[in-house]
N, C-alpha and C positions, 0 to 999 in steps of 0.2 A: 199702653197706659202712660200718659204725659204725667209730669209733673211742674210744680209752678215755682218759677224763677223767686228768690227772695234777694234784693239786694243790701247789705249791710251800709249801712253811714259810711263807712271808709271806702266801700264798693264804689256808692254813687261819687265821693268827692274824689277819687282817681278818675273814672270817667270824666268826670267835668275837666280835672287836668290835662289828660290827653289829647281829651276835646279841643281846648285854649292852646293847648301847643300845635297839634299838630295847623288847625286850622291859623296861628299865627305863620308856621312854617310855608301856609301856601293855601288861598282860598278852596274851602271845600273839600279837602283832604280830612279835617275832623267830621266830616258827615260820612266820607268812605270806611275811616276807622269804627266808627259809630254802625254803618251797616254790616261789617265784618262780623262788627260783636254781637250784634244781635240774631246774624246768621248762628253763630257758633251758641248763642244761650240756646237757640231752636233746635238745634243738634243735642245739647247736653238736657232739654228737658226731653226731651223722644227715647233717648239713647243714653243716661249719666252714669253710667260705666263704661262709657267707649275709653273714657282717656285714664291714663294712669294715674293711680296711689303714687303721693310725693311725697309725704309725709303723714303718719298716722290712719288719720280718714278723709285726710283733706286731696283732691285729686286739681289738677292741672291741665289746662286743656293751651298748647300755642296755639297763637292767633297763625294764617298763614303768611299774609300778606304784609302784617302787621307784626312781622316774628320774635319783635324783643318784646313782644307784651302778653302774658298766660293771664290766663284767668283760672283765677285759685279759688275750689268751689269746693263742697261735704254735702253731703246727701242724709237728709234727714226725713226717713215716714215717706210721703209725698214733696218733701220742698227739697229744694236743690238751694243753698245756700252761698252764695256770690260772696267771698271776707275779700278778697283784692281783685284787681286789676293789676297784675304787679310787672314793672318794666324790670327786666334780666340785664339789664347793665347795671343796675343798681346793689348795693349790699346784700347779698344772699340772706343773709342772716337775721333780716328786715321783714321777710316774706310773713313770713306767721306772728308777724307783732300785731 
């Protein structure tokens, strides 16, 4: 039983930002992060309880290759709910804003 990816406003403008960096840091690197994450959205709509409860019902999946970057996602009905992209260097306490 799949369920279907919903990406939040702040979902999609971390991606963009990622996006913009990684590919300023070196052509075509923000397409390989970009493939990463959408390997892993296809894992979490097949499978969105493989990765662990982080908080409340919000669950967290690390990216592998891309490892300071989770994707922070809640499960709702059928929709898997995407609220961050969130990079792990940054303020913990940011995550769930």
């Amino acid at each position: 039983m799949g369920y279907n990816i919903r990406l939040t406003d702040e979902a999609i403008q971390d991606i963009d930002n990622v996006f913009e960096y990684y590919e300023y840091q070196k052509k075509g690197l923000g397409f390989d992060f970009m493939v990463e994450l959408y390997d892993y959205f296809e894992i979490i709509t097949q499978s969105p309880k493989i990765f662990q409860v982080d908080f409340k019902d919000y669950r967290r999946a690390v990216l592998k290759r891309f490892s300071r970057y989770v994707i922070i996602y809640k499960i709702e009905k059928q929709d898997i709910y995407v609220m961050a992209i969130f990079n792990t260097l940054q303020n913990p306490d940011n995550k769930y804003k």
